[in-house]
N, C-alpha and C positions, 0 to 999 in steps of 0.2 A: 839660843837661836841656832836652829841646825838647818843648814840649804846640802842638799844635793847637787852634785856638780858632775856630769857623767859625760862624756866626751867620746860621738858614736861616728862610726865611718861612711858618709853619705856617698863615697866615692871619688875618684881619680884624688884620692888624698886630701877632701874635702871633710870639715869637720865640722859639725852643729850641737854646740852645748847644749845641753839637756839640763833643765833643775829648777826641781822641784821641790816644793816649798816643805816643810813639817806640818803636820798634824796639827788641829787646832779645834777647839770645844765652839769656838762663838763666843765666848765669855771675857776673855780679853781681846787688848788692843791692840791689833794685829798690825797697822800701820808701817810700822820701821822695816818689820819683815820684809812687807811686800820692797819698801823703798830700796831695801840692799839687793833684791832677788833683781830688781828692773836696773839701778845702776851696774849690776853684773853682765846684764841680759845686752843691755847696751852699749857696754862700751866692747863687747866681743867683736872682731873682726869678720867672725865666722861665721857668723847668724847663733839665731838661743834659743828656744825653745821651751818657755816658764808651763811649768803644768801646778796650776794649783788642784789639790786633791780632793776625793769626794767626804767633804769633812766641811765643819761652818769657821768660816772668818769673819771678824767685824772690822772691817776700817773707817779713820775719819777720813776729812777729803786731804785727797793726794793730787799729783800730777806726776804721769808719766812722761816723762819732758823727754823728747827728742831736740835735734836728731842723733839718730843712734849710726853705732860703722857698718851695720850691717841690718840681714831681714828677722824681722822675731814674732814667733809665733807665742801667741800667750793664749793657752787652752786651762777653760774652768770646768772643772769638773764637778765642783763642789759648789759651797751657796758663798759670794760674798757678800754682806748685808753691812748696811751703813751704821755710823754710829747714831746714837739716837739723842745726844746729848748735844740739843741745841748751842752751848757754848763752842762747842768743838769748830761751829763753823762760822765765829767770828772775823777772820781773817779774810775770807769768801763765803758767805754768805750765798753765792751763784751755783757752785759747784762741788759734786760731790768726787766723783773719777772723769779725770781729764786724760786724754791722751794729746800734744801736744806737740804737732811740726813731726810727728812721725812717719817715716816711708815706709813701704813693702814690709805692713803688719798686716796680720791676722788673726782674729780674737775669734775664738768660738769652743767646742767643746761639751756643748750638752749641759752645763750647767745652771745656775742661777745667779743673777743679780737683782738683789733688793736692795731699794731703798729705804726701807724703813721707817716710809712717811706717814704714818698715825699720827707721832704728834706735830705734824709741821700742817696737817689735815684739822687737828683740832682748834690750833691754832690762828687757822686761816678768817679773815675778816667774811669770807664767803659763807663761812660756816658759823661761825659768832660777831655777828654785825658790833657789838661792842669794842671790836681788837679793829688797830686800825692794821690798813694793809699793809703786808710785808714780801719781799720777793722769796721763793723758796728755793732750794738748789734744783739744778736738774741732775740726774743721777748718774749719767753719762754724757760727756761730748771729746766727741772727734772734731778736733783745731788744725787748721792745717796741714792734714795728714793727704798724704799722695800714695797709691795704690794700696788700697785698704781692701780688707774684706772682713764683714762681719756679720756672722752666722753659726745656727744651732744655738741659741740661746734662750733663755726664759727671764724678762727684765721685767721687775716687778714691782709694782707698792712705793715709785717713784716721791721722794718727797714734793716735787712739783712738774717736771717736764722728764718724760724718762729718757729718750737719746737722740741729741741732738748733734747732726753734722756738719760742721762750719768752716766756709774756706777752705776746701778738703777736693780734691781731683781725683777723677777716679776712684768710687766706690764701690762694691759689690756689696748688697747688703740683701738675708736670704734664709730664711725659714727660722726667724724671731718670733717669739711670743712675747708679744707687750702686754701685759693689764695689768690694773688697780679698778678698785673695788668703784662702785658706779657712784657711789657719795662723794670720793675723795677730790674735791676742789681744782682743777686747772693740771690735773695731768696728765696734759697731752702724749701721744704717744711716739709720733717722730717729729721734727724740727729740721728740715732741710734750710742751710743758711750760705748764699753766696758760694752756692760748690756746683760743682760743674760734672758732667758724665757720672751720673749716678743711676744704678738699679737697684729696686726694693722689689723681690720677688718671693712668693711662698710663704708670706710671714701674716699671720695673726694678732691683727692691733686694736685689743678692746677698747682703747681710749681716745683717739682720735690722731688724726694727720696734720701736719702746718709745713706746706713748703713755702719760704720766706727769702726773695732777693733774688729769685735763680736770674739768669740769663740763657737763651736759648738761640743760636745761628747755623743754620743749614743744615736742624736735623729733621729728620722723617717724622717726629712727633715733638710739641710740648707737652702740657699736661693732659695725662691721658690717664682715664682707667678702663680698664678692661680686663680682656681674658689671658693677655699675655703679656708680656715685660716689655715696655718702650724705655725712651728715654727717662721718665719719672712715669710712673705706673702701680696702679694699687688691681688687684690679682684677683678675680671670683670664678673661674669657671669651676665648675667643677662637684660641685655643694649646693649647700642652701646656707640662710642666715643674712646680712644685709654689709655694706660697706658705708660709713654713715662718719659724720661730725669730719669733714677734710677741707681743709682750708689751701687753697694756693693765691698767694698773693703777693706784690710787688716784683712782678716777673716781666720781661723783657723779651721781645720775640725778635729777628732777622732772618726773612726768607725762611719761615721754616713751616713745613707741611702740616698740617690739622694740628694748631694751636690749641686751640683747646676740644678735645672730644670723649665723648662717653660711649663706651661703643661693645653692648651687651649682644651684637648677634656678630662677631666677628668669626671670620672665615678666612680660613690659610692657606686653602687650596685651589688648584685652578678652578674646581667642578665644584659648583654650587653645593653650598654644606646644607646639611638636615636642618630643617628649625626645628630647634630644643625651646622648649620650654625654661628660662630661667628661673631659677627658685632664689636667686639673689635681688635683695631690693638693694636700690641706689637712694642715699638720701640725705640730705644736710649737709651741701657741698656749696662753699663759698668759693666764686674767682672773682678778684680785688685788685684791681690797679692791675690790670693787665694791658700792656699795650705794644702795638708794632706791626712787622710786615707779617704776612701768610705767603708762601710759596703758592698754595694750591686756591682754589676759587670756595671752597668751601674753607670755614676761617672757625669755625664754630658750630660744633656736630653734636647733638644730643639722640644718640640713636639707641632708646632705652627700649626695655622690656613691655610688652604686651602683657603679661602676668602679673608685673609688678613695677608698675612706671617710674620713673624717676621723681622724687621728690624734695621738693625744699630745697630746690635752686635756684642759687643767687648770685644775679653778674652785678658788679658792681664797680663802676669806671673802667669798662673795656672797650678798649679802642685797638681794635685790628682792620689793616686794609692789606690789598694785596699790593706787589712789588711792583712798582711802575704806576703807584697811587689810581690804580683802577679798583672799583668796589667787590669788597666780599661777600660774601652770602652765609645765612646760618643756615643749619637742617636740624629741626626738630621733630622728633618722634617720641609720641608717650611720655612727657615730661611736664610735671607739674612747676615752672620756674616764677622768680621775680627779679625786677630792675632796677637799680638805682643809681643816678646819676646819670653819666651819659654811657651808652651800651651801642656799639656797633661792630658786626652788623647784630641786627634783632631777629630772633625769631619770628617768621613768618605766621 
């Protein structure tokens, strides 16, 4: 086992380890490795700086367990790919890379992370109705981690959920590439779970969206998608192609401005913007147990595209009113929707 360990001058006699990993085929088990490289990285004082190189590793599942004494940047360069050997993850069975009560990290880098989930795909009850069902890991999650950013990466081939952020404040999360293959059984592409001040901005998610547990008080937006980065926000201007399969549910609102809205003709400026034509469809978007106050009188905005309406939407137990239990209003535009259970207010 060889680490590099370089020790550079960031200034006023400030010092940020550097080190980085050896060389590695993909062929063995890379595990320990990483395990001495991150007990290094954190117990430094001085912040770390892990760069894995552009070369392939296999690891089984790990945790990078915080908290660490200081801030650590961990850049991949290279491809980390899971191991494949379903024994490996008898101990958890849930997870593959965990990061773990960590502050002021930063993961990115331009690299790859794969999960390696063909056979956890073949094996799926989804896929071979003979096999009864089994849970599969997800291939990334951020656990209680606070001022996080995580960007430039390509996560892939998830054995079942690719990255999921839980109990985690303060996120920046920003030009990911998520996919697996369009057969591969329940892998979702992000998992927001009980975290709070989060942006997903710039990132391409072939597999689909779940935000799950948020809570939301006295911001300008809940769930939104559109053309630009809100509080939770999925990104289209810009292109063509669709935003599709997003889930937001068991979310909690308090005084907060356009709860829920879709809103494909957004304009930033004083002076009435140009209508563009959108070339993005909106489609297959569940809100689920949504409930609480609206700041603004509109509580529920569906203001989709003329080119390409909104489709395959689904409210389902939302209950929003405005503050001071006076009624809200929806605005629907171009939106192909349905309702179940009790939904208020309704599309007119």
């Amino acid at each position: 086992m060889i680490l590099k360990l370089i020790l550079r001058t960031l200034g006023d006699g400030e010092f940020e380890g550097l080190i980085k990993l050896q060389r590695a085929d993909g062929e063995e088990d890379d595990t320990e490795l990483f395990e001495t490289v991150w007990d290094e990285a954190c117990s430094s004082p001085e912040g770390a700086t892990i760069v894995v190189p552009q070369c392939n590793y296999r690891l089984k599942p790990i945790i990078f367990q915080g908290p660490c004494k200081s801030n650590i940047a961990f850049q991949v360069h290279g491809t980390i790919e899971a191991s494949g050997n379903q024994s490996d993850y008898k101990k958890d069975g849930k997870h593959w890379l965990v990061f773990d009560r960590v502050e002021n990290l930063v993961v990115d880098g331009g690299g790859v992370i794969d999960g390696n989930g063909m056979i956890w795909w073949e094996n799926s009850c989804k896929v071979n109705k003979s096999l009864p069902c089994k849970e599969a890991p997800t291939a990334v999650t951020f656990c209680e981690c606070k001022n996080l950013a995580v960007k430039n990466l390509k996560i892939q081939n998830a054995q079942q959920n690719h990255v999921t952020f839980k109990k985690s404040n303060h996120v920046q999360v920003s030009n990911l590439t998520v996919t697996s293959p369009e057969e591969s059984p329940n892998t979702d592409g992000i998992h927001v779970t009980d975290t709070q001040n989060i942006q997903i901005t710039d990132s391409v998610i072939g597999t689909g969206v779940t935000v799950n547990g948020a809570k939301f008080s006295g911001t300008t937006n809940g769930v939104r998608i559109k053309n630009m980065a809100a509080v939770i926000a999925i990104n289209m201007q810009g292109g063509s192609g669709n935003v599709s399969n997003i889930k937001f549910q068991n979310i909690e609102m308090n005084k907060v401005t356009n709860p829920i809205i879709i809103d494909q003709n957004y304009c930033d400026q004083d002076k009435p913007c140009k209508e563009k034509k959108s070339a993005v469809q909106v489609k297959n978007v569940v809100y689920k147990n949504i409930k609480g106050t609206s700041a603004s009188e509109v509580a529920v905005k569906f203001d989709c595209s003329k080119t390409y309406p909104c489709q395959g939407i689904l409210l389902q137990n939302v209950n929003l009113h405005r503050e001071g239990d006076r009624t809200a209003k929806a605005l629907c535009k171009n939106v192909k929707l349905a309702e179940l259970g009790v939904v208020s207010p309704k599309c007119p």
